[in-house]
C-alpha positions in Angstrom: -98.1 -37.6 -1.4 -95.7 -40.3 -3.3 -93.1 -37.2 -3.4 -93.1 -37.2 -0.2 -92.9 -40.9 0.8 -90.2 -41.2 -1.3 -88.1 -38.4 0.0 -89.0 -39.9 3.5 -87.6 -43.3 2.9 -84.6 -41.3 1.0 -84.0 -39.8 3.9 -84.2 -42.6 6.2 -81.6 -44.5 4.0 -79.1 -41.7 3.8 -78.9 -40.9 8.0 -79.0 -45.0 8.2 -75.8 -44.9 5.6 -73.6 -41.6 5.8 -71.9 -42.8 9.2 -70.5 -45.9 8.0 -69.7 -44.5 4.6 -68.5 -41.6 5.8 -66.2 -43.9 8.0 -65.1 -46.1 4.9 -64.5 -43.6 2.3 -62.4 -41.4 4.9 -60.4 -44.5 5.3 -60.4 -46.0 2.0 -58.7 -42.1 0.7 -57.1 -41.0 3.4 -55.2 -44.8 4.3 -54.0 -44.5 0.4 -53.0 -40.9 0.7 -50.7 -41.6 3.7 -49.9 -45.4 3.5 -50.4 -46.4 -0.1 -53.1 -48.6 -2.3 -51.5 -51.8 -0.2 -53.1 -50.7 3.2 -56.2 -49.3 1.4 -58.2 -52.1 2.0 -57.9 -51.7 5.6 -61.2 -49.7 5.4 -63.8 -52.3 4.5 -62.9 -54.4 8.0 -62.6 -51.6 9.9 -65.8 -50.2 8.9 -67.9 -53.2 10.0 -66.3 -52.8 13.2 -67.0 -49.3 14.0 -70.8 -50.6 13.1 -70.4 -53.1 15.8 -68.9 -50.8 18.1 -71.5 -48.1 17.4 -74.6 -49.2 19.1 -72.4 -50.9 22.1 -73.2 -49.4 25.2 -69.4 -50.2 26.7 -67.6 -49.3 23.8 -64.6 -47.7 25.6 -63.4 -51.2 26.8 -64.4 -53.1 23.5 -62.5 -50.3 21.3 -59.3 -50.8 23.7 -59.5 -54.7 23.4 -60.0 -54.3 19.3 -57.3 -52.1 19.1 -54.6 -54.5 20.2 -56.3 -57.8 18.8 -55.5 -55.6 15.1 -52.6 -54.8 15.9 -51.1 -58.3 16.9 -53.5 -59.3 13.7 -51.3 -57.0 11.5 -48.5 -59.1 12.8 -49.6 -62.7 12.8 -50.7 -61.6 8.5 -47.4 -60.8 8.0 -46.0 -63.7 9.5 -48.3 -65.5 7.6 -47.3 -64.4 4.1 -43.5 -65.3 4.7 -43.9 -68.5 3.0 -46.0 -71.6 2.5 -45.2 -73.7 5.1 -46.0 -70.6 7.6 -49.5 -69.6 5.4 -50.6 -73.6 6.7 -49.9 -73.0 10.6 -50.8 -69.8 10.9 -54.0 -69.9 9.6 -54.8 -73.1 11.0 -53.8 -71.5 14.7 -54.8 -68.0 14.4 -58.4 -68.6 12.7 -59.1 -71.3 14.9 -58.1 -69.4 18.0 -59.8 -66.1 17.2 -63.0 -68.1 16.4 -62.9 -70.0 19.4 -61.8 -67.3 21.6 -64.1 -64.3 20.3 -67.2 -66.7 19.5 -69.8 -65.9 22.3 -72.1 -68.5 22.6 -74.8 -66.0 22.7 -73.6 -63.6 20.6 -72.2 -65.8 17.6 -71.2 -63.1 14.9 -68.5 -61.4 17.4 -65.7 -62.9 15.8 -66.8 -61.2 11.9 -64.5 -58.2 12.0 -61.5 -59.7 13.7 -61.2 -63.0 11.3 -62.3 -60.3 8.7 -59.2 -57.9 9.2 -56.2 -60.9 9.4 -58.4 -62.4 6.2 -58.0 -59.3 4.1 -54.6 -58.1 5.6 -53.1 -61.2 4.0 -54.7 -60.9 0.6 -52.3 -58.1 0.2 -49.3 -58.9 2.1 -46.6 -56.7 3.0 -42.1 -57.2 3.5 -40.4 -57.0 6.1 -39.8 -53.2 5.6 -43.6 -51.9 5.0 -44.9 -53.5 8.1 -44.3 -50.8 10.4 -46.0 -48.7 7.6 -49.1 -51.5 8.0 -48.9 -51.1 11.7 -49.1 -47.0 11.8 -51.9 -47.2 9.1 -53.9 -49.4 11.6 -53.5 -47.3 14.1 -54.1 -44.8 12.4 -57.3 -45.9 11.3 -58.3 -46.9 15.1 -58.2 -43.5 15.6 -60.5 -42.3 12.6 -63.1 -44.9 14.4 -63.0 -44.2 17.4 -63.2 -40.1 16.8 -66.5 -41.7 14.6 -67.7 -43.5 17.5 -67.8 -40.2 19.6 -69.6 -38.3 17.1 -72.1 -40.8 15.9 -72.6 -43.5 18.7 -75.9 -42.3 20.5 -75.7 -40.3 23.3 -78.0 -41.8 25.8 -78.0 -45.4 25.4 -79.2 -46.3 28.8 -82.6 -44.3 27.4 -83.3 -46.9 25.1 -82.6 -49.6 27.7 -85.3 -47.4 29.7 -88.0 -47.5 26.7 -87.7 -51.0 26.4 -88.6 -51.1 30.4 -91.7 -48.8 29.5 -92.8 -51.0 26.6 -93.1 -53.8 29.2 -95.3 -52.3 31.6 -97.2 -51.2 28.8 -97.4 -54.7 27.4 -98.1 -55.9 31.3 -101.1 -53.1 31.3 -102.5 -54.4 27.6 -102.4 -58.4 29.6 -104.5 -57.1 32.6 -107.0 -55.0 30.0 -107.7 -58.6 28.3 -108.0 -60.7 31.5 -110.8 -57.7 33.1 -112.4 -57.8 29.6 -112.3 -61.8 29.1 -110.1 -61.5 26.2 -108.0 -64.7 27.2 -107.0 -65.9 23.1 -105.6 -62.8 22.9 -103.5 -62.8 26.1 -101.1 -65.3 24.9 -99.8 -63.4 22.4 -99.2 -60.2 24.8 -97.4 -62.6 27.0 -95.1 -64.1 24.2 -94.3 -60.3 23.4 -93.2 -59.7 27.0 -90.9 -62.6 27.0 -89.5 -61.4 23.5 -88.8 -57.5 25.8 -87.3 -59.4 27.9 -85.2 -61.4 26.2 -83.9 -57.5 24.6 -83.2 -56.7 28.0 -81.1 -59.8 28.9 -79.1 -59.0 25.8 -78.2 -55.5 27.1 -77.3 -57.2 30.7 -75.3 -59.8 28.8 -73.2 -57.7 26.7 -72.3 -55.6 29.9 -70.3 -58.1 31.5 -66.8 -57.6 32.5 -64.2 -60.3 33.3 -64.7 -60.7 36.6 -68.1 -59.1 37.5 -71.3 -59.8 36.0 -72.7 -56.4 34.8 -72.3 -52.4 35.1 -74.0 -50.9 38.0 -76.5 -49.7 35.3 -76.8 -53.6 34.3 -77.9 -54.4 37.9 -80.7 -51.6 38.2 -82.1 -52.8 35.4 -81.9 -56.6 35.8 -84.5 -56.9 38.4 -86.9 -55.5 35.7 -86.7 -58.7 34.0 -87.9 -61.0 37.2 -90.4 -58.7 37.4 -91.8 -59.2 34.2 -91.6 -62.7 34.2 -93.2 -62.9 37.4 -96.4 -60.8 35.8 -96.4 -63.2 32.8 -97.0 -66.4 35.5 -99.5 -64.1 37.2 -101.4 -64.0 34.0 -101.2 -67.8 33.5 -102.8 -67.8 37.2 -105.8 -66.5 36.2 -105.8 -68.2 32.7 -105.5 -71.6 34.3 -107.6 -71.1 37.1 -111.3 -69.3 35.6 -112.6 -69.2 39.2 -110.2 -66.5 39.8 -112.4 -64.2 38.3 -114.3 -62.3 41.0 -115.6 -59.0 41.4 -112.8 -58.4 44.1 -110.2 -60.2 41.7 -111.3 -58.4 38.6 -111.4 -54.9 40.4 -107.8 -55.7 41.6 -106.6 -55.9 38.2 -108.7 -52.8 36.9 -106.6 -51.1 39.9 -103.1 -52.3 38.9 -103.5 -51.2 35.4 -104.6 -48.0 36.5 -101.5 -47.9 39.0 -99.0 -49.2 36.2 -100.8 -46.4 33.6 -99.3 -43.8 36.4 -96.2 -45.9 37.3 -95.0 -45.3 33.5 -95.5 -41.6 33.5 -93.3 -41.3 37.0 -90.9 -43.7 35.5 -90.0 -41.5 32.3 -90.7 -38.2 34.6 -87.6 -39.7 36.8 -90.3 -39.3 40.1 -89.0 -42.3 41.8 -90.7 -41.5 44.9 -94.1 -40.8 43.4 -93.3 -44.3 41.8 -92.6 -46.1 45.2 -95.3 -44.1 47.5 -98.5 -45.3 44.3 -96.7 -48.8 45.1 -96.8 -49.0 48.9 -101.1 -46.9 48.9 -101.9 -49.8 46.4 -100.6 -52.3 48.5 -102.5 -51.1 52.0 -105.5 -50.3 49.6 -105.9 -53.5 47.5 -106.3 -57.5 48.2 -106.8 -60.8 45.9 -109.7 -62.9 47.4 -106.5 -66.0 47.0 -104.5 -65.7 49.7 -101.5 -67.7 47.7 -102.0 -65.4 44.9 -102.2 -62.0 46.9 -99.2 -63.4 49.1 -97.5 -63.6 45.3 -98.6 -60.0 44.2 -97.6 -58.3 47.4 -93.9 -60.1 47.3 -93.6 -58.9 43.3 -95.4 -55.6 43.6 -92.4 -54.7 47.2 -89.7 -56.4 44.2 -90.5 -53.4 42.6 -90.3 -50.9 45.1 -86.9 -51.9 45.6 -86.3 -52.3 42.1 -87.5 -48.5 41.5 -85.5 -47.1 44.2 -82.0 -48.5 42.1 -83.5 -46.6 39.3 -83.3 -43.3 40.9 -80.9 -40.9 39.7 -78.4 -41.2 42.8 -78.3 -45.0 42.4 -77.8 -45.0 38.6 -75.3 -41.8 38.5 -72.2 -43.8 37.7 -74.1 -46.2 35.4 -70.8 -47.8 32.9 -69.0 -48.6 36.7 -68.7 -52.3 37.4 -70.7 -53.4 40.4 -69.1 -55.1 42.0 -71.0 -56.7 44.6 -72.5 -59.0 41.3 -69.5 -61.5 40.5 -69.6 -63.6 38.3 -69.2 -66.9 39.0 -65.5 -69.4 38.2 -67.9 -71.8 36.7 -69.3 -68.5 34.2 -65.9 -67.5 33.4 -63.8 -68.4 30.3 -61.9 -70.9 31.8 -64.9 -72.5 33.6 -66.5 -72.4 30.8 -63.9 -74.3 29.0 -64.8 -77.4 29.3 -68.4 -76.9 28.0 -67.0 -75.7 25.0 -64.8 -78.2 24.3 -67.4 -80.7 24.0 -67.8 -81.8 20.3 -70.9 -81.3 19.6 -69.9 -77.6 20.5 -70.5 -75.1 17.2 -68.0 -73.1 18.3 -65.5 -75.8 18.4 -66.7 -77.0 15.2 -67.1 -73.8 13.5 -63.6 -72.8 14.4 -62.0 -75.9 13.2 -63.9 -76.0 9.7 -62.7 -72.2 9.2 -59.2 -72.5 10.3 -59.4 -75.5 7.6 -60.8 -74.0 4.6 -59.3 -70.0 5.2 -55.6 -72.5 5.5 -56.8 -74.8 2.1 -58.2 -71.1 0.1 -54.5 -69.5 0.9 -52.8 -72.5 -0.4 -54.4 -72.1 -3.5 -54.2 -68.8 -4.6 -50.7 -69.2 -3.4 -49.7 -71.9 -5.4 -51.5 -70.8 -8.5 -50.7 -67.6 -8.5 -53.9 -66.2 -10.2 -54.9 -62.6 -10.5 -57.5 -61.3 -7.7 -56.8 -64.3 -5.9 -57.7 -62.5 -2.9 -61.3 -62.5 -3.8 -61.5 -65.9 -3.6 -60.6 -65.9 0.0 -62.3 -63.3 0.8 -65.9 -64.8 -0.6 -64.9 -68.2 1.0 -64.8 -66.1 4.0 -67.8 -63.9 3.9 -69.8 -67.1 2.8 -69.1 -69.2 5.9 -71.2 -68.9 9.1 -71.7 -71.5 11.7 -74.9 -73.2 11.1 -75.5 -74.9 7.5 -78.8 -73.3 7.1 -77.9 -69.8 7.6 -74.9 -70.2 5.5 -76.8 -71.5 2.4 -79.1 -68.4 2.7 -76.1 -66.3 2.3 -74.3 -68.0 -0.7 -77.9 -67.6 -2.2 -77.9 -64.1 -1.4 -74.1 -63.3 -2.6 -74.1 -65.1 -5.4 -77.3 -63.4 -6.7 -76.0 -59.9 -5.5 -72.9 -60.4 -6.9 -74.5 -61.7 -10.8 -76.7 -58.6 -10.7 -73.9 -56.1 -9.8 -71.7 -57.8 -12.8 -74.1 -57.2 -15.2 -74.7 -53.3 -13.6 -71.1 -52.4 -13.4 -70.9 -53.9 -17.3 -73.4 -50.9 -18.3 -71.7 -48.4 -16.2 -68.1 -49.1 -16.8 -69.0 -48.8 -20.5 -71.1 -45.6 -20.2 -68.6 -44.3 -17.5 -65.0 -44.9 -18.9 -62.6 -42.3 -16.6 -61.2 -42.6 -13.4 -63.4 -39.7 -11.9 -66.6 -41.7 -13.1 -65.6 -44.5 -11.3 -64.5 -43.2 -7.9 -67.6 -41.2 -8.3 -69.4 -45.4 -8.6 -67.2 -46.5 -5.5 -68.2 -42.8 -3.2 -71.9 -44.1 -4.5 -71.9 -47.7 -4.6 -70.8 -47.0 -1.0 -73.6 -45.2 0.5 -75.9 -47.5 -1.2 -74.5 -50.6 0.2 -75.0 -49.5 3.9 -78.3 -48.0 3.4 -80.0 -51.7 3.2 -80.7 -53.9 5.4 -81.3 -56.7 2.9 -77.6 -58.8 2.3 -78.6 -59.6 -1.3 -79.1 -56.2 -2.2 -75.8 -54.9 -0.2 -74.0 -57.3 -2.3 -74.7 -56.2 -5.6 -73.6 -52.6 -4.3 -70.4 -54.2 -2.7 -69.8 -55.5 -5.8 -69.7 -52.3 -8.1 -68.2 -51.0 -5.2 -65.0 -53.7 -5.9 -65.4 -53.8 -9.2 -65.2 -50.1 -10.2 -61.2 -49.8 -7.2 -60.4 -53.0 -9.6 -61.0 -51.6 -13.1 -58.9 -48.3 -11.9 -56.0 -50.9 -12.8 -57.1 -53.8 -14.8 -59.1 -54.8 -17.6 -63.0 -53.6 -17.6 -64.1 -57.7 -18.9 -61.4 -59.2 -17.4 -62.3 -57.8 -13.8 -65.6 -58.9 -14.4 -65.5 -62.4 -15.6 -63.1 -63.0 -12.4 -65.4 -62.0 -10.3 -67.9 -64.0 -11.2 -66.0 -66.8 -11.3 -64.3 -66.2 -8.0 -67.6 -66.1 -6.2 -69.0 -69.0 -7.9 -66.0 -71.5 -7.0 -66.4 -69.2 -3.9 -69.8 -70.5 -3.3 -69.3 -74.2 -4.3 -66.2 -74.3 -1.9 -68.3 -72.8 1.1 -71.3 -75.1 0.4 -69.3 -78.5 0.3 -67.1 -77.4 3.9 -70.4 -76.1 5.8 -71.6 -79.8 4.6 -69.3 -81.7 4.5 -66.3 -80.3 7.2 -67.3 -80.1 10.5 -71.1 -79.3 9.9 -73.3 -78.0 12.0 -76.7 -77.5 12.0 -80.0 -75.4 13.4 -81.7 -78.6 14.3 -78.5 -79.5 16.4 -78.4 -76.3 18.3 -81.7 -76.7 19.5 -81.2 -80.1 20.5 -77.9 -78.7 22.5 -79.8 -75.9 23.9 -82.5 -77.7 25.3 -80.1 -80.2 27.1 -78.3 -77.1 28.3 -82.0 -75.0 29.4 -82.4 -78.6 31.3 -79.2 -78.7 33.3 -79.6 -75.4 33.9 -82.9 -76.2 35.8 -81.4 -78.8 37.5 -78.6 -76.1 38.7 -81.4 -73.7 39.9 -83.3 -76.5 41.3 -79.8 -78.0 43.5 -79.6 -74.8 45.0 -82.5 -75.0 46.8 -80.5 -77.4 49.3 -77.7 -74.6 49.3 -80.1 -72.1 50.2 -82.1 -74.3 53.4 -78.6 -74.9 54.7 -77.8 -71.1 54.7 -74.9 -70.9 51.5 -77.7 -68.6 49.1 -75.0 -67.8 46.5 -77.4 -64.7 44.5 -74.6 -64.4 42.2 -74.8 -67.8 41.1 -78.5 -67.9 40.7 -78.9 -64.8 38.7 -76.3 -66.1 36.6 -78.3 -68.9 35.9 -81.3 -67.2 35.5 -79.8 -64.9 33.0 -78.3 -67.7 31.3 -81.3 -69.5 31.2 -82.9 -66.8 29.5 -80.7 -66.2 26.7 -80.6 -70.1 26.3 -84.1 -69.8 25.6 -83.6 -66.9 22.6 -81.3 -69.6 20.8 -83.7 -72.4 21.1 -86.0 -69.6 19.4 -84.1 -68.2 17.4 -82.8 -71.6 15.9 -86.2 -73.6 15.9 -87.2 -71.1 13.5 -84.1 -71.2 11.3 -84.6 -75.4 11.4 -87.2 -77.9 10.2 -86.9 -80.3 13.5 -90.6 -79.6 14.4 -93.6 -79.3 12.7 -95.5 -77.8 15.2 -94.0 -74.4 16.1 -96.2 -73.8 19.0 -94.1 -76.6 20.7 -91.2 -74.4 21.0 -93.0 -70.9 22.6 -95.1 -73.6 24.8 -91.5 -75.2 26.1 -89.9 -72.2 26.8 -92.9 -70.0 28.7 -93.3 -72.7 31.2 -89.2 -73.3 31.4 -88.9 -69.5 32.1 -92.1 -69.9 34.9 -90.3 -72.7 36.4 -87.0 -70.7 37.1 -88.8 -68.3 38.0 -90.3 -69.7 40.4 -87.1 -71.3 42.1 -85.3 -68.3 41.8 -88.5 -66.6 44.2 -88.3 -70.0 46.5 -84.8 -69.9 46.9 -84.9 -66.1 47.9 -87.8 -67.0 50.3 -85.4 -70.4 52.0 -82.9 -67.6 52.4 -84.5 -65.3 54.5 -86.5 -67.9 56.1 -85.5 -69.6 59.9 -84.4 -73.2 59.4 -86.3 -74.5 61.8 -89.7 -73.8 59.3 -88.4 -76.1 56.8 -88.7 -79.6 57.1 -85.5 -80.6 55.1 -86.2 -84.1 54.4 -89.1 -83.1 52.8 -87.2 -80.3 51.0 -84.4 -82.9 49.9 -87.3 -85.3 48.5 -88.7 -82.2 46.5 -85.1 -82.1 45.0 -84.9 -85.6 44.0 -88.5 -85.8 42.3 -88.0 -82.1 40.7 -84.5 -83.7 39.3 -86.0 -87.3 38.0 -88.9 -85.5 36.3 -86.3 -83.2 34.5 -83.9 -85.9 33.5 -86.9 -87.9 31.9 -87.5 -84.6 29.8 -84.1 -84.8 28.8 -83.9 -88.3 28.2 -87.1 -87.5 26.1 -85.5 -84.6 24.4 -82.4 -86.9 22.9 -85.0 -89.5 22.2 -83.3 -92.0 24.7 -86.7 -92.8 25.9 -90.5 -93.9 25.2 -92.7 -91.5 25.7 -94.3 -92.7 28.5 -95.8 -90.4 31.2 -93.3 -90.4 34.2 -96.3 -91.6 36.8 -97.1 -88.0 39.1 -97.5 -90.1 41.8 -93.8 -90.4 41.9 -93.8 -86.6 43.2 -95.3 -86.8 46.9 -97.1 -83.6 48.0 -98.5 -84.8 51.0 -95.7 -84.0 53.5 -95.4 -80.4 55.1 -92.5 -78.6 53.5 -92.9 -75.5 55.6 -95.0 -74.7 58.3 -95.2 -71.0 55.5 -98.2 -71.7 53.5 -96.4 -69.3 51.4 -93.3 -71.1 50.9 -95.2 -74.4 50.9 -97.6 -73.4 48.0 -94.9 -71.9 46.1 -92.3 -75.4 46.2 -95.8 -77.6 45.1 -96.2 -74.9 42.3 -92.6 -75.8 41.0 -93.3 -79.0 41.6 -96.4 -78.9 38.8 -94.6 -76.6 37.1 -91.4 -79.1 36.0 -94.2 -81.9 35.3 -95.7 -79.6 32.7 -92.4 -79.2 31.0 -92.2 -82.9 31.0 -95.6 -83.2 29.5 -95.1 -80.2 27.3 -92.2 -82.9 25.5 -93.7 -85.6 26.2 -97.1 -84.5 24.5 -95.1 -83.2 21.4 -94.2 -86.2 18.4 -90.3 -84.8 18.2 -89.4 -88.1 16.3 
C-alpha cells in the first residue's frame, strides 16, 4: 500500500515538473548549441514565463505582448552594460518603468519574469557585435515557448471556469440543506466558501480584460454568475437574521430550490440550457415565500438566472476568447485614468518600483566596480529576494537562504562523489525536475541551487564555487532585508489600511450612481466595473490581513467584507431596478437624502478606519426612513435595506478595537 502511495505522489510530481523542465533544459542546450554559453541563461527567465503563460486563458495576446517587451529588454541590457554611467540610468528608468507599468494592482507578481529577463540578460553582457546573436536566441526561444504552450497549456480552460460555477451551486445547495435542517453555526462557513468561489471567478473575469473592453464574450456569460451568488449568500443572511422566517411554507421553499439547483447542476454540465431555463420558470409559477419583500427578491434573482443561463448556451458562448464589446471599460478604469491613483505615495506599486530600480542600479554598481567573480549572483539573489511587501519578502530570504545552505552542503557530497562533466549535467537535467516538482520555495531553492552550482563547477573551482555562493546570498539577503526596511517600505498592515479606504470609495461610487440612474444616465459598464473591482479589493484586504498583525481579531476582517459585498450588492440590484423604473415612482428628494446619509455614514467608517475619529456611534437617527422613496414597495424595501446595510459596516468598524 506505501508502494503505491509513493509511486502516486511520484507520479504527481513528475507530470507537475516535466513541462517546465522539459521547456528549460531544451533551452538551456539547445540556446548553447546555437548561440553559445553567453545566451544560455536565457532559459531560467523564460521558463517562469512559459509557467505564467501556461494556465492563462488569453495567452495568444500575452505571448505577443511578452515577445516584444524581451526583445526591446535584450536591447535596453545591452545598452546598459556600455558603461557605468549608463548601468545608473538605465536601471534606474527601465526597472522602475517595467515595475510600475506591468505591476497589476490585483495581480502583483506580473512584473517577475520581465524584470527577471533584463536582470539576468545583464549579468552576462554582450558587444556590440553579439547582440543580434542575443536578439535571434530570444526569439528563438519565444518560439520553443510558445510551440510548449500549444502542447501543454490545457485544452479547455473555460471547463474549469465552468467547475468552479458548479462548485457554487453546490456550495449554495449545502447553505439551503443547513437553514431546512437548523444548522445555522455551520452556514457561515459555507457562506465564507462561496465568497472565496467567487472571488476565483472575478480573477478569471479580471485577467480577461482587454485595453479597451472589459472582458471576452466568455468573461461576460460568466460574470453574472458571480451577482448571483452573492445575491444567494444575502438570501441566507435573510433568514439567519430574521428566525421568524422559518415557516412551513418558507422551509418547504427552500427544500424545493435545493431540489431544483440539485437538477440545475446536472443540465448545466449536460449543456441542456433549456431544461435549465424551463425547471427555472415551473419553480417560479409553482413556488412562493410567505415575505412578500423576500419572494419579490427570489423571483428577481431566480429570472437573473434564466437570463444568465441562456448566455451560457452553446450559440452564445461559441466565440468565447472574442472581446465583447458592448462591456467597455470605463476612462476612469483604464491606465491612464488610473494614473493618478497610482501615483499617490502611499501606492506599493509606486514604492515598490522605486526601491527596485534603487537597489537592482546600487547591486550593478558593485559588482561593476569590484569586479568579483559570479558577481552576477549577487544581483540576481538581491533580485529574487525583493517583493513588494516587507512581510512576504522576509519569508522568502528565510526560505532562500535556508535552501540555498542545504543545497551547498548537498552539492559538496555530490561534486566530490560525482567528479566528470557527464555526472554533473546528469545533477543539472535532475536538479531540474526536482526543482519544479515542489510547491514549497525553500525546497525549490536548495534544487535551484545544485542546479547553479553543478553549470558553475563545469568551469571553476568545486570549493571556490561553493563558498561564493554562500556568500553571495548571504550579503544577498542582508542587502534585500535592509532596502525592503529601510528604502521605500511597504507593508501588509499598510495595504489593508489602503484597501479599505479604496473598498469605501468604492461604495461611495456605487452609491452616487444611484442619482445617475433616477435621472436616466444608468452607465452598466461603470457599475460592473465597480462591482468587480470591489470584489477583488476585498481578496487583498484578505489576502493581506492574513499576511499582517494589524488585528487581533481575524473574524473582523471576513465580518467587514461579507456585509461590504451585501451592500454593493444591493446597490448594484437598486440601481438596475431605478433604471427600468418610470421617474415619476421615485420621489427624488427623498432618493437624494438617501445619498447624503448613505455617504456620511460611509465617510465616518473611513474616518474610523484611518483612526481620524472617536469611536462614537454615528446616531441612526441621522438616516430618516420615514419618507416614501417609491410608491414600489419593492424598490422601497430594497433602498431601506442598503440603508441598514452601510450602518452595519459602520458598526462592524466601529465595534472592532483597530487601535
Amino acid at each position: 500500500m506505501s508502494g503505491l502511495l509513493n509511486w502516486n505522489k511520484f507520479k504527481e510530481e513528475f507530470l507537475r515538473a516535466y513541462p517546465a523542465a522539459l521547456v528549460s533544459l531544451t533551452l538551456f542546450f539547445s540556446n548553447q548549441a546555437l548561440f553559445g554559453a553567453k545566451n544560455a541563461l536565457i532559459a531560467p527567465y523564460m521558463t517562469v514565463l512559459f509557467i505564467r503563460l501556461r494556465n492563462d486563458m488569453f495567452k495568444e495576446r500575452n505571448t505577443t505582448k511578452a515577445f516584444f517587451i524581451h526583445i526591446l529588454i535584450g536591447v535596453l541590457s545591452f545598452v546598459a552594460g556600455i558603461n557605468l554611467w549608463l548601468t545608473v540610468i538605465v536601471n534606474l528608468v527601465v526597472v522602475f518603468l517595467l515595475v510600475y507599468l506591468l505591476t497589476d494592482e490585483y495581480k502583483p507578481t506580473n512584473y517577475f519574469p520581465y524584470v527577471m529577463g533584463f536582470v539576468f540578460l545583464q549579468t552576462i553582457n554582450v558587444s556590440i557585435y553579439e547582440l543580434g546573436t542575443r536578439l535571434a536566441a530570444i526569439s528563438y526561444s519565444f518560439i520553443v515557448v510558445f510551440i510548449a504552450l500549444r502542447i501543454f497549456s490545457p485544452k479547455n480552460i473555460h471547463l474549469k471556469i465552468h467547475n468552479i460555477v458548479e462548485k457554487g451551486f453546490e456550495n449554495i445547495i449545502l447553505q439551503l440543506n443547513l437553514l431546512v435542517n437548523h444548522g445555522y453555526d455551520e452556514v457561515e462557513e459555507k457562506q465564507r466558501e462561496l465568497f472565496s468561489i467567487n472571488k476565483s471567478l472575478n480573477s478569471v473575469l479580471y485577467e480577461s480584460r482587454r485595453r479597451a473592453y472589459f472582458t471576452t464574450v466568455g468573461g461576460k456569460t460568466y460574470f453574472p454568475f458571480v451577482v448571483v451568488f452573492q445575491h444567494m449568500n444575502n438570501i441566507t443572511t435573510d433568514f439567519l437574521n430574521n428566525k421568524a422566517l422559518f415557516t412551513d411554507k418558507n422551509i418547504n421553499y427552500l427544500r424545493n430550490l435545493r431540489t431544483l439547483l440539485n437538477d440545475f447542476i446536472l443540465n448545466l454540465k449536460n449543456n441542456k440550457s433549456k431544461d435549465c431555463i424551463e425547471d427555472l420558470i415551473n419553480f417560479l409559477s409553482d413556488n412562493e415565500l410567505d415575505n412578500k419583500e423576500l419572494n419579490l427578491n427570489m423571483i428577481y434573482i431566480l429570472n437573473y438566472l434564466i437570463s444568465t443561463v441562456e448566455n451560457v448556451s452553446n450559440e452564445n458562448t461559441h466565440h468565447k476568447k472574442e472581446t465583447s464589446k458592448e462591456w467597455k471599460i470605463p476612462k476612469e478604469s483604464r491606465p491612464l485614468g488610473r494614473l493618478n491613483d497610482h501615483l499617490r505615495w502611499d501606492s506599493f506599486k509606486l514604492r515598490f518600483a522605486l526601491r527596485l530600480s534603487v537597489i537592482m542600479s546600487l547591486s550593478f554598481i558593485i559588482t561593476d566596480i569590484l569586479d568579483i567573480p559570479k558577481g552576477y549572483w549577487l544581483s540576481m539573489n538581491i533580485y529574487i529576494m525583493i517583493l513588494p511587501f516587507y512581510e512576504d519578502s522576509t519569508k522568502k530570504i528565510a526560505a532562500r537562504f535556508k535552501g540555498t545552505f542545504i543545497g551547498v552542503m548537498l552539492s559538496f557530497v555530490l561534486f566530490h562523489i560525482f567528479k566528470s562533466d557527464i555526472s554533473h549535467i546528469i545533477i543539472v537535467v535532475i536538479s531540474t525536475f526536482l526543482m519544479y516538482s515542489r510547491i514549497n520555495y525553500g525546497a525549490m531553492s536548495i534544487y535551484i541551487t545544485c542546479y547553479s552550482l553543478a553549470i558553475s563547477t563545469l568551469s571553476m573551482d568545486n570549493n571556490t564555487v561553493l563558498g561564493l555562493r554562500f556568500i553571495y546570498t548571504f550579503i544577498a539577503a542582508c542587502i534585500a532585508i535592509i532596502a525592503n526596511k529601510y528604502i521605500f517600505p511597504m507593508k501588509n498592515d499598510t495595504e489593508v489600511i489602503n484597501m479599505m479606504n479604496k473598498l469605501i470609495r468604492l461604495d461611495k461610487f456605487m452609491v452616487n450612481e444611484l442619482s445617475n440612474s433616477i435621472n436616466g444616465k444608468y452607465n452598466g459598464d461603470l457599475i460592473r466595473e465597480l462591482l468587480l473591482k470591489s470584489y477583488l479589493s476585498s481578496e487583498k484586504i484578505d489576502i493581506h490581513s492574513k499576511a499582517g498583525t494589524l488585528y487581533r481579531d481575524s473574524q473582523f476582517f471576513d465580518n467587514f467584507l461579507l456585509i461590504n459585498n451585501r451592500l454593493v450588492t444591493e446597490i448594484d440590484h437598486v440601481n438596475s431596478l431605478l433604471s427600468i423604473e418610470s421617474v415619476r415612482r421615485v420621489n427624488k428628494k427623498e432618493i437624494e437624502e438617501v445619498i447624503n446619509n448613505m455617504n456620511y455614514v460611509l465617510q465616518h467608517t473611513q474616518d474610523l478606519i484611518n483612526n481620524n475619529v472617536s469611536f462614537d456611534n454615528v446616531a441612526l437617527t441621522r438616516i430618516n426612513k420615514k419618507g416614501i422613496i417609491s410608491d414600489s414597495f419593492y424598490i422601497n424595501s430594497h433602498i431601506l435595506k442598503c440603508m441598514d446595510t452601510v450602518y452595519d459596516l459602520y458598526s462592524s468598524v466601529a465595534d472592532d478595537d483597530m487601535s
